[in-house]
MARBAPA-887242 format. One record per residue (C-alpha): residue number from 0; residue in three letters; x, y, z. Coordinates in nm, 3 decimals. Example, Ala and Ser with C-alpha at 12.3 -4.5 7.8 and 13.67 -1.06 7.14 Angstrom:
! residues 2
<r nuke="0" milum="ala" xx="1.230" yy="-0.450" zz="0.780"/>
<r nuke="1" milum="ser" xx="1.367" yy="-0.106" zz="0.714"/>
END
This chain:
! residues 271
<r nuke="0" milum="unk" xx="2.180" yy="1.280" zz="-2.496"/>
<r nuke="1" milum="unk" xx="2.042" yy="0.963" zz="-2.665"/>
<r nuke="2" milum="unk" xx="1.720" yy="0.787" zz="-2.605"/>
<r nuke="3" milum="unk" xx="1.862" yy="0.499" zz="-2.433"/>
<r nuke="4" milum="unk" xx="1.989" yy="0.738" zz="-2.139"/>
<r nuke="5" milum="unk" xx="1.766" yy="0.924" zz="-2.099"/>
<r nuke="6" milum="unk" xx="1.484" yy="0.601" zz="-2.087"/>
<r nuke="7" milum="unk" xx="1.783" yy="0.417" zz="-1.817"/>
<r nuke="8" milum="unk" xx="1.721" yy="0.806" zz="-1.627"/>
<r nuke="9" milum="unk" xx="1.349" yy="0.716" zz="-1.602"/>
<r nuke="10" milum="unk" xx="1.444" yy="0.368" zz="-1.516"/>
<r nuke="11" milum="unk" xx="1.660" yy="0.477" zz="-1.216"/>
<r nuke="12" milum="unk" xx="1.367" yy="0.664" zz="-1.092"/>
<r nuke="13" milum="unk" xx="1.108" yy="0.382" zz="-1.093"/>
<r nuke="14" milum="unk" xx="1.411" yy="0.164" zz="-0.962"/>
<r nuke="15" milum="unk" xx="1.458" yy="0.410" zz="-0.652"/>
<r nuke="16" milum="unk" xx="1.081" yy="0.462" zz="-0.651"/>
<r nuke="17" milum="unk" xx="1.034" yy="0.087" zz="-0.581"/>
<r nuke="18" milum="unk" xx="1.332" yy="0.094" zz="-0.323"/>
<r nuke="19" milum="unk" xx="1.156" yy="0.365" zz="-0.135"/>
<r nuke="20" milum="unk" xx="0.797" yy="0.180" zz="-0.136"/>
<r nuke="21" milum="unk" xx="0.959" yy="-0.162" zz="-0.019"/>
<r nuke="22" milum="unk" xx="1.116" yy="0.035" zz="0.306"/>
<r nuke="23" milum="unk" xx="0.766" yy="0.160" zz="0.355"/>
<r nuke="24" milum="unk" xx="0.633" yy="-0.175" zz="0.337"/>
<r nuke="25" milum="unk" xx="0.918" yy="-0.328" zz="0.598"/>
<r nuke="26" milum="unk" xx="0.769" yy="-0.086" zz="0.824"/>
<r nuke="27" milum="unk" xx="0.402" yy="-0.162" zz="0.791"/>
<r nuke="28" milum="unk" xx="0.497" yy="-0.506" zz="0.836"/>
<r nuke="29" milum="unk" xx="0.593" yy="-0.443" zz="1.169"/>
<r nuke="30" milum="unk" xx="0.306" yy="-0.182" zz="1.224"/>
<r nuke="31" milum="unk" xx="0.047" yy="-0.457" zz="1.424"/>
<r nuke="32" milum="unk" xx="0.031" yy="-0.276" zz="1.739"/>
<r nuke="33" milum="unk" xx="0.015" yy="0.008" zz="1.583"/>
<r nuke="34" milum="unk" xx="-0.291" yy="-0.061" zz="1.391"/>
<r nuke="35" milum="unk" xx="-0.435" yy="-0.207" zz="1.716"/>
<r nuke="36" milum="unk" xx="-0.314" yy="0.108" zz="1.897"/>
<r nuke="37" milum="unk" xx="-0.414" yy="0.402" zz="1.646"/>
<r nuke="38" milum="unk" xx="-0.158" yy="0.731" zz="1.706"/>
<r nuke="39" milum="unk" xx="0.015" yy="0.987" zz="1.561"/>
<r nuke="40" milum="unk" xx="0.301" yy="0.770" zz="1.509"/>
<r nuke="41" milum="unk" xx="0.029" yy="0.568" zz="1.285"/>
<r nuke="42" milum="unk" xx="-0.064" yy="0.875" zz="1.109"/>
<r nuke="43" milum="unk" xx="0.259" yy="0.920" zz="1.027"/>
<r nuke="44" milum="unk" xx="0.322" yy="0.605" zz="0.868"/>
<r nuke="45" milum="unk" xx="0.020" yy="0.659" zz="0.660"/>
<r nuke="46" milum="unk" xx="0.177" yy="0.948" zz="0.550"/>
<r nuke="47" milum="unk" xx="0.452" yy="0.808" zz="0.428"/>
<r nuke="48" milum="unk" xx="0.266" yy="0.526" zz="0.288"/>
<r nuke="49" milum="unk" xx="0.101" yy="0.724" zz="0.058"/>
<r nuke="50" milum="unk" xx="0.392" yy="0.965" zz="-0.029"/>
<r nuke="51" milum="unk" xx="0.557" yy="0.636" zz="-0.171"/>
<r nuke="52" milum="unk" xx="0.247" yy="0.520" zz="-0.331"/>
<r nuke="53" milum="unk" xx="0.231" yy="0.802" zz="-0.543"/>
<r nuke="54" milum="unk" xx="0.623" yy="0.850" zz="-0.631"/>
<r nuke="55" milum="unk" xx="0.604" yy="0.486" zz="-0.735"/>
<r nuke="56" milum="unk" xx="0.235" yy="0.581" zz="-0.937"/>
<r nuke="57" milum="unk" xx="0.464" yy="0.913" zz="-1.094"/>
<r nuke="58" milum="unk" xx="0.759" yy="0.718" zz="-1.208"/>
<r nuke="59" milum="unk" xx="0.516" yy="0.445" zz="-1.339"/>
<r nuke="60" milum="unk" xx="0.348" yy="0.687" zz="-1.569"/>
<r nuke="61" milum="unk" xx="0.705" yy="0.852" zz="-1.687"/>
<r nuke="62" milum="unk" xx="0.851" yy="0.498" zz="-1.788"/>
<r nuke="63" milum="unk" xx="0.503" yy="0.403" zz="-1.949"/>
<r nuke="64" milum="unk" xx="0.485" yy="0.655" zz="-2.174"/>
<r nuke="65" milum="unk" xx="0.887" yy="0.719" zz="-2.243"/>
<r nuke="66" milum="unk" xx="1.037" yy="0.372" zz="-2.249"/>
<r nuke="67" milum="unk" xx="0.993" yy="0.217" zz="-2.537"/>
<r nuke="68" milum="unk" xx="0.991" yy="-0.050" zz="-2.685"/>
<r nuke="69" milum="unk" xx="0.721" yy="-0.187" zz="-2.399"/>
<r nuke="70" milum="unk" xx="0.906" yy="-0.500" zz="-2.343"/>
<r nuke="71" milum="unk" xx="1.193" yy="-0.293" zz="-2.222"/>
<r nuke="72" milum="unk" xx="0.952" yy="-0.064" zz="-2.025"/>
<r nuke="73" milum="unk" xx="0.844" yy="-0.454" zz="-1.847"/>
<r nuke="74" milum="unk" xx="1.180" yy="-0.515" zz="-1.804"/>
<r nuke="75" milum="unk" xx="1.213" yy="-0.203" zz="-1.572"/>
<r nuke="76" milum="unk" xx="0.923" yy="-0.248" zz="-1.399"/>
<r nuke="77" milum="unk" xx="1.090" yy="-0.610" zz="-1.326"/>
<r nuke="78" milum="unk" xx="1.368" yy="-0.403" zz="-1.147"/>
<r nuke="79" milum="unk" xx="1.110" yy="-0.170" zz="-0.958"/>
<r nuke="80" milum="unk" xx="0.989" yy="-0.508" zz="-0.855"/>
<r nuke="81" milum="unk" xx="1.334" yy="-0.653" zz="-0.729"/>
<r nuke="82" milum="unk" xx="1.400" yy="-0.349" zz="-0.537"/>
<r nuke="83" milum="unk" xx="1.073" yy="-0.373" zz="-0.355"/>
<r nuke="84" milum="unk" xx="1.211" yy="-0.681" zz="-0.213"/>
<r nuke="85" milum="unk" xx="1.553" yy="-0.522" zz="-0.134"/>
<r nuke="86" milum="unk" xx="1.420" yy="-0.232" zz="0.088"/>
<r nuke="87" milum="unk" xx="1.127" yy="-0.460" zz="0.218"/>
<r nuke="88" milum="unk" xx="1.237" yy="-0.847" zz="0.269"/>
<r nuke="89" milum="unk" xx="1.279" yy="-1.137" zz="0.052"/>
<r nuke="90" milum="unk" xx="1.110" yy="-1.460" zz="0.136"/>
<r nuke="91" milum="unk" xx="0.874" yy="-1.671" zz="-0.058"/>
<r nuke="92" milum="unk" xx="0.524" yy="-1.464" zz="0.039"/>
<r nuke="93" milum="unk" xx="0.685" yy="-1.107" zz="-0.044"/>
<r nuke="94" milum="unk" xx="0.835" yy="-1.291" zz="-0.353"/>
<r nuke="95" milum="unk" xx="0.441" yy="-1.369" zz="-0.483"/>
<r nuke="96" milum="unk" xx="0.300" yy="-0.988" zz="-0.366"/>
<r nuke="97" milum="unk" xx="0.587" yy="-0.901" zz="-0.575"/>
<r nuke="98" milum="unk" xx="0.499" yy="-1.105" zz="-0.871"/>
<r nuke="99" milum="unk" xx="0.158" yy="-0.992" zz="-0.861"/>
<r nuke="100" milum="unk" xx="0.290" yy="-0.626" zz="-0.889"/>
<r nuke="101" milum="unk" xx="0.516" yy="-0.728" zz="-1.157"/>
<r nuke="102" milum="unk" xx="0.183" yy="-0.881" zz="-1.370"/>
<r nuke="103" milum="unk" xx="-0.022" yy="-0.544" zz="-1.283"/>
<r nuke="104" milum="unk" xx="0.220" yy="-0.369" zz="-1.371"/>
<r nuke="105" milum="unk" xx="0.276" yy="-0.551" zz="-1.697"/>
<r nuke="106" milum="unk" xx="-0.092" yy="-0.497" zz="-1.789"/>
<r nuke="107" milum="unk" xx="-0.025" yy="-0.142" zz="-1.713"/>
<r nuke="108" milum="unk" xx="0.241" yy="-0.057" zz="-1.951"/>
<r nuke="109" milum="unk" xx="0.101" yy="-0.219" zz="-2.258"/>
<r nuke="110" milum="unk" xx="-0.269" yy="-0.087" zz="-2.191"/>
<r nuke="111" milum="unk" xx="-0.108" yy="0.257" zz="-2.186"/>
<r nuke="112" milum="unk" xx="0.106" yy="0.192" zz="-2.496"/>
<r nuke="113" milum="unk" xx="-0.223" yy="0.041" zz="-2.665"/>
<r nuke="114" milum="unk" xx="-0.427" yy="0.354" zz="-2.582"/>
<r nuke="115" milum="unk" xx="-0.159" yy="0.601" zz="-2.640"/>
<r nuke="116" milum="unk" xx="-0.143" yy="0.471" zz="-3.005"/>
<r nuke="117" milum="unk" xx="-0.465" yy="0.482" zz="-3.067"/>
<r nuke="118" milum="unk" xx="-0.530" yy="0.844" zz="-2.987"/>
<r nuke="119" milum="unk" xx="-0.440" yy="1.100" zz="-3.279"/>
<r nuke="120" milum="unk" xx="-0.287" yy="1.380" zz="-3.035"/>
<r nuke="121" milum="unk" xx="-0.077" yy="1.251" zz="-2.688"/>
<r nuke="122" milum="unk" xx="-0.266" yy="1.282" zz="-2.375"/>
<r nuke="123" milum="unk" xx="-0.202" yy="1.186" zz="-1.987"/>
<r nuke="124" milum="unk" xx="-0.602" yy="1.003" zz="-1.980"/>
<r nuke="125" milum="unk" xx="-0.489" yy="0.678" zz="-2.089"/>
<r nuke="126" milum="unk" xx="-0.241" yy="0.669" zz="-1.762"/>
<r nuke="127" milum="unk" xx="-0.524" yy="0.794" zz="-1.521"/>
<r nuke="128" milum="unk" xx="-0.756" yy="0.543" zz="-1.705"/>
<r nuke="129" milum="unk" xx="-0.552" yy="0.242" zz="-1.620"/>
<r nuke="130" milum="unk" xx="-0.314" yy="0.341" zz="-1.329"/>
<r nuke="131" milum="unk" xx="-0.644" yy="0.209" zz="-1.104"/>
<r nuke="132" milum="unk" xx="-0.540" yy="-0.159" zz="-1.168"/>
<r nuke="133" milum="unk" xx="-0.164" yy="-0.068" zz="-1.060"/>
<r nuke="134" milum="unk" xx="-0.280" yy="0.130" zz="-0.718"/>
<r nuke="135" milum="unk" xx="-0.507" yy="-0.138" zz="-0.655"/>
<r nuke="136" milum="unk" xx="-0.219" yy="-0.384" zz="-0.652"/>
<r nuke="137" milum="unk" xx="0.017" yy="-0.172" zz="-0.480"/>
<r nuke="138" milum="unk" xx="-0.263" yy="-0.172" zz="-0.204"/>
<r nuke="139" milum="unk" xx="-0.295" yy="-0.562" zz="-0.185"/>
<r nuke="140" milum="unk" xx="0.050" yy="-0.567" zz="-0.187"/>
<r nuke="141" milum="unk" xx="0.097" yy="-0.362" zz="0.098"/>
<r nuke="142" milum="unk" xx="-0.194" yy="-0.521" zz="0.299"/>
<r nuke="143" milum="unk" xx="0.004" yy="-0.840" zz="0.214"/>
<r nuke="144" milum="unk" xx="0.282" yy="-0.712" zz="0.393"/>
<r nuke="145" milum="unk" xx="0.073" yy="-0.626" zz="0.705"/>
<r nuke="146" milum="unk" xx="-0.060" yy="-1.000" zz="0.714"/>
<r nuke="147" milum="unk" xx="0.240" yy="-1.151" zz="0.693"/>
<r nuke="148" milum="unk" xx="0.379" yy="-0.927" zz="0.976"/>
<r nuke="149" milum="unk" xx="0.014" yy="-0.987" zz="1.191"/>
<r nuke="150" milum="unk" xx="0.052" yy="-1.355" zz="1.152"/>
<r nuke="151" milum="unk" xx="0.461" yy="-1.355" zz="1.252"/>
<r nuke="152" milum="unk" xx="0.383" yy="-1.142" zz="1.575"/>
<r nuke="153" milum="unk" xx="0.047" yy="-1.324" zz="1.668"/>
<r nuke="154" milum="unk" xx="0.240" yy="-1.672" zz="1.690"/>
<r nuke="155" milum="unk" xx="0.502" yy="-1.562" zz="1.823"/>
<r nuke="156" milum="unk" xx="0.307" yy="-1.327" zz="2.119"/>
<r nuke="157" milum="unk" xx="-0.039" yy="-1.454" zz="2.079"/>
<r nuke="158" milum="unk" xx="-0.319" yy="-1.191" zz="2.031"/>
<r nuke="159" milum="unk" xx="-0.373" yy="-0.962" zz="2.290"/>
<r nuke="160" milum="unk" xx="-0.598" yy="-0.674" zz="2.328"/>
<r nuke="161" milum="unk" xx="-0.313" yy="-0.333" zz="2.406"/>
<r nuke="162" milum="unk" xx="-0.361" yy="-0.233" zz="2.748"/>
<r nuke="163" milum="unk" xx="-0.453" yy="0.089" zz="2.688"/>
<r nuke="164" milum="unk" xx="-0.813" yy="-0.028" zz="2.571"/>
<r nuke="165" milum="unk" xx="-0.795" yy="-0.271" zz="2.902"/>
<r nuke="166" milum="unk" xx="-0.759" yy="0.021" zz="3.142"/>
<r nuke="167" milum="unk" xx="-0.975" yy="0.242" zz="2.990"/>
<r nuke="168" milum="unk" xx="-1.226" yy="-0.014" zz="3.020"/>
<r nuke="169" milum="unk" xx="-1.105" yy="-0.139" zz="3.381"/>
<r nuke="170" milum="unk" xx="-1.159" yy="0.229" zz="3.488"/>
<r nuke="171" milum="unk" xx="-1.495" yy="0.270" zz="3.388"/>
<r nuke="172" milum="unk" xx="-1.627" yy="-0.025" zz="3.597"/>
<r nuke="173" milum="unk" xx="-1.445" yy="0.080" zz="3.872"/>
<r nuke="174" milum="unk" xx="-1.586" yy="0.365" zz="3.882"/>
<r nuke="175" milum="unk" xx="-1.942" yy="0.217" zz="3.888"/>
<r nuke="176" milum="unk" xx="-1.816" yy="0.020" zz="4.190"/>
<r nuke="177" milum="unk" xx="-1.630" yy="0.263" zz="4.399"/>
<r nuke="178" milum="unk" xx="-2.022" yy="0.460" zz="4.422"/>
<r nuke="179" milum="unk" xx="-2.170" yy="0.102" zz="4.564"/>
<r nuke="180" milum="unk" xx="-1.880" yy="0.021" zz="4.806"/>
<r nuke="181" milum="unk" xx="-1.788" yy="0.218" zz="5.114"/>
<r nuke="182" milum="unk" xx="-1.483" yy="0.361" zz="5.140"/>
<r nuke="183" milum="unk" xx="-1.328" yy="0.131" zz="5.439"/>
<r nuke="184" milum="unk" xx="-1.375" yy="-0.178" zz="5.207"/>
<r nuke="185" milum="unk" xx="-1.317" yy="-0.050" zz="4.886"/>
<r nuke="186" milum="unk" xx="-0.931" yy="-0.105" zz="4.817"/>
<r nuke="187" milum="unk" xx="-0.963" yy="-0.479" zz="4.915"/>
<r nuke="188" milum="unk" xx="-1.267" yy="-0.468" zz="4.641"/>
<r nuke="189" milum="unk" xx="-1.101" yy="-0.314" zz="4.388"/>
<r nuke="190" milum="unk" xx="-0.788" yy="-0.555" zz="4.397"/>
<r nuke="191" milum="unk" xx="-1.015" yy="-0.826" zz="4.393"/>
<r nuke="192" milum="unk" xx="-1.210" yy="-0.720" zz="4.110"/>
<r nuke="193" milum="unk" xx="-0.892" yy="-0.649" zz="3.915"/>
<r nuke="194" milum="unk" xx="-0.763" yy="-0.965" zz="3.946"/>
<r nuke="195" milum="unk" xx="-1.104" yy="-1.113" zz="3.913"/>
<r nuke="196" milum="unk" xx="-1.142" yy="-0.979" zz="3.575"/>
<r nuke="197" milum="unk" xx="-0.810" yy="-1.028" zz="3.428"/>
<r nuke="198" milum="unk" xx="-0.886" yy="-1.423" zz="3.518"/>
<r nuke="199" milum="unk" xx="-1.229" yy="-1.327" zz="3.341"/>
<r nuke="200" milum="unk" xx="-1.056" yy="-1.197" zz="3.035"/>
<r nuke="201" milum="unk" xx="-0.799" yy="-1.485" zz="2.994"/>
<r nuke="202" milum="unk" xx="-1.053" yy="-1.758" zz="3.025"/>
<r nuke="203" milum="unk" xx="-1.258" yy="-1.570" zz="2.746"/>
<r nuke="204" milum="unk" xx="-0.951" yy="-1.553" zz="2.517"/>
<r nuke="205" milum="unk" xx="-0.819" yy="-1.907" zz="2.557"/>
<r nuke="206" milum="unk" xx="-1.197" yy="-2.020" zz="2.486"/>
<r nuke="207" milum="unk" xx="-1.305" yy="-1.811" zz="2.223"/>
<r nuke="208" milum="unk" xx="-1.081" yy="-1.625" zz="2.101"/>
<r nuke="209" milum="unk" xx="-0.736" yy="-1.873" zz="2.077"/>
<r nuke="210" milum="unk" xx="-0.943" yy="-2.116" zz="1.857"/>
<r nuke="211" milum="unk" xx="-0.988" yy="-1.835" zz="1.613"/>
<r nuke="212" milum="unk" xx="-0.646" yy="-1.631" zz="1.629"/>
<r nuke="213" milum="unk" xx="-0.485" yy="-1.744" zz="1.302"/>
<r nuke="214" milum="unk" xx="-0.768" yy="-1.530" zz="1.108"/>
<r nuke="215" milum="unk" xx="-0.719" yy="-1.199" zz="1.311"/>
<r nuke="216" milum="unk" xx="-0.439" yy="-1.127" zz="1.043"/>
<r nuke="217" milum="unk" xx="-0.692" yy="-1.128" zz="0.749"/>
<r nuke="218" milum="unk" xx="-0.949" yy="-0.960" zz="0.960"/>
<r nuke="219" milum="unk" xx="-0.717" yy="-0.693" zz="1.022"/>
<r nuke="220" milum="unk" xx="-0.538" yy="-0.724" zz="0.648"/>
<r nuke="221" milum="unk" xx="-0.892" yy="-0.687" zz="0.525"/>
<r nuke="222" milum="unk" xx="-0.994" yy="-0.351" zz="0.767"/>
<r nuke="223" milum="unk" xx="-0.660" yy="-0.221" zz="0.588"/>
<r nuke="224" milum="unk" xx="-0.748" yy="-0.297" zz="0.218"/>
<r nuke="225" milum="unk" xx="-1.063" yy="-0.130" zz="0.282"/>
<r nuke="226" milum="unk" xx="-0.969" yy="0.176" zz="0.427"/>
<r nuke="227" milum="unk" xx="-0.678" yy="0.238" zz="0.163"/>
<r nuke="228" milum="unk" xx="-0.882" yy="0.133" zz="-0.098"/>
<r nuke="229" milum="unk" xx="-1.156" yy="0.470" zz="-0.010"/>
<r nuke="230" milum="unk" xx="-0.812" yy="0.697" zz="0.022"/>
<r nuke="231" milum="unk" xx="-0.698" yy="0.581" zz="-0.325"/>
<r nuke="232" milum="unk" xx="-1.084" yy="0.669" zz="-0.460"/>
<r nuke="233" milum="unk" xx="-1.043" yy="1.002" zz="-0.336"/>
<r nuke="234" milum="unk" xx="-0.680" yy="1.116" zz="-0.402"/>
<r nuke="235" milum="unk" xx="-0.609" yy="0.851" zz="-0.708"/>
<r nuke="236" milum="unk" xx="-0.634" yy="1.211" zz="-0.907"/>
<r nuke="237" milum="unk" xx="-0.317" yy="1.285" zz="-0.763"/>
<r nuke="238" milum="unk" xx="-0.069" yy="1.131" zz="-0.973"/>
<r nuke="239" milum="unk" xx="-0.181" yy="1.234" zz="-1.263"/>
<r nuke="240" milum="unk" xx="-0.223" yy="1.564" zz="-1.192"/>
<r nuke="241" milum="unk" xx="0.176" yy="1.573" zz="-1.125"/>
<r nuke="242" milum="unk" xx="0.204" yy="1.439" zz="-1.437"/>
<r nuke="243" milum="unk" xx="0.018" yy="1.688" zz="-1.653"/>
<r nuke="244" milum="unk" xx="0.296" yy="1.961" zz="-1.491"/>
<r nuke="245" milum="unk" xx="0.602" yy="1.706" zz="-1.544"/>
<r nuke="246" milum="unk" xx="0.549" yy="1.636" zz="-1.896"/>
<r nuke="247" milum="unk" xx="0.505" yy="1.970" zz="-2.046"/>
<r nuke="248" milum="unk" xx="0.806" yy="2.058" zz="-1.829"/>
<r nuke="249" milum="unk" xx="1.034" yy="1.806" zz="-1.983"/>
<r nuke="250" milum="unk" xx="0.949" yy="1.906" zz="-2.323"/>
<r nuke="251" milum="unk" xx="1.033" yy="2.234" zz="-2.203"/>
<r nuke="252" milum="unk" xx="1.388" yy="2.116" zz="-2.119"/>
<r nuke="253" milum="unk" xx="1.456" yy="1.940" zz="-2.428"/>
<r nuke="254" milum="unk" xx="1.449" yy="1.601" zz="-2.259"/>
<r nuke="255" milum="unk" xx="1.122" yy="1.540" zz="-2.468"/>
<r nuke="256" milum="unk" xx="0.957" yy="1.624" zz="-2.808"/>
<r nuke="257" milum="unk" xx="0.629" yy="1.576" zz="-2.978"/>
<r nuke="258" milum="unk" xx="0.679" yy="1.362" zz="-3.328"/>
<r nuke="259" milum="unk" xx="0.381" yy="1.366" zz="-3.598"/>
<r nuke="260" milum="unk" xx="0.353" yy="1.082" zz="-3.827"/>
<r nuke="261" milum="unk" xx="0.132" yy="1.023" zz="-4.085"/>
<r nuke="262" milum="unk" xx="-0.009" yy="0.639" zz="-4.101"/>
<r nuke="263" milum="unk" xx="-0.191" yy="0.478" zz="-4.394"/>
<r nuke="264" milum="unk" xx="-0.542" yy="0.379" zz="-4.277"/>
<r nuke="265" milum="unk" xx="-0.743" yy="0.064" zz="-4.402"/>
<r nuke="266" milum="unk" xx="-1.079" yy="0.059" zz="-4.414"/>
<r nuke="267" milum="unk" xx="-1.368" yy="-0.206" zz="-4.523"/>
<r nuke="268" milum="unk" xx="-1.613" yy="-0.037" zz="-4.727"/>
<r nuke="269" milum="unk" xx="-1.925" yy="-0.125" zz="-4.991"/>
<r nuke="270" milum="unk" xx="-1.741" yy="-0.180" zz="-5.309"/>
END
């Protein structure tokens, strides 16, 4: 099998890698009353999130260090890119998350190259060292998503707080007020109280809130780059652990081989 198959098998992988993480994206796009409303239906998008995350950080690593020469390996990564937008959505703000994924990822493949050339023996610590600078962007990227989908549904629906949190905190008065009101009087209190604080809570939106609804998509954007930024800190390892079993594993199958060469050296010394 020649060299330029087996690199266009790698490709494939990354390609269908990107696919995969663009779908996932679609879907956290449309995740803002989920992230409002956390649930198991949340967790599982997480899930899936980061199952994604780290096929796309697997197949990175594979066409980093096989596909050569590293313009070709940018050239793939180009294609990852392109089928991001495919499985999420193409439009001009997923076209610029893209981009940046496509520079990051550029950076990526020739900082591996660089480092992988300077060592004497191969090693997988030149991925893990700059496969930080990738997640990272696959992070923005994806809180990118979630903003743009925030900002669609918030002008579309306005910003509402779910009404789950409402009645839970509707309940709690009531109870306060059902011990201070007899019990002839009290469903005529309770009605009015209901419908004295939903007019309560819709004069407090419309005056402080609906002045400062178009920045509830970064606020919540942000809350998301945060808390997948701490989960890529702790499982980041990940990745390249997979990769320390794959590699050996394809040399075992033939796919790969490990090539010595001997390089003359200059040096600058005293004469």
């Amino acid at each position: 099998m020649s060299k330029w198959i087996k690199s266009a098998f790698f490709a494939v992988f990354l390609i269908g890698a990107g696919y995969f993480f663009g779908t996932t994206l679609r879907q956290i796009g449309q995740a803002y009353e989920l992230m409002l409303s956390p649930s198991w239906e949340l967790l599982n998008l997480l899930l899936w999130f980061l199952l994604a995350l780290g096929v796309v950080a697997v197949t990175s690593g594979l066409v980093a260090v096989l596909v050569r020469p590293v313009w070709v390996g940018i050239i793939v990564f180009a294609l990852c890119g392109l089928a991001m937008l495919l499985g999420w959505q193409v439009t001009v703000g997923s076209g610029i998350l893209a981009l940046v994924y496509l520079i990051a990822a550029s950076f990526y493949v020739v900082g591996v190259a660089r480092e992988l050339n300077e060592r004497i023996r191969f090693s997988i610590r030149p991925i893990g060292r700059s496969q930080g600078m990738l997640l990272m962007a696959l992070v923005f990227v994806t809180c990118g998503s979630l903003y743009f989908g925030c900002t669609t549904y918030i002008e579309r629906e306005g910003f509402s707080i779910p009404e789950l949190y409402m009645e839970m905190f509707m309940k709690q008065m009531e109870k306060q007020i059902e011990t201070r009101v007899p019990a002839k009087e009290r469903r005529e209190v309770m009605a009015e109280f209901r419908k004295e604080f939903q007019r309560g809570v819709d004069e407090f939106f419309e005056s402080k809130v609906k002045p400062y609804e178009k920045f509830i998509p970064l606020a919540i954007a942000i809350g998301l780059f945060m808390t997948l930024v701490t989960i890529i800190r702790l499982l980041g390892w990940v990745p390249t652990v997979f990769l320390s079993i794959i590699f050996p594993l394809l040399k075992v199958l033939g796919v790969t081989k490990v090539v010595s060469e001997t390089r003359e050296v200059e040096r600058l010394t005293i004469g």
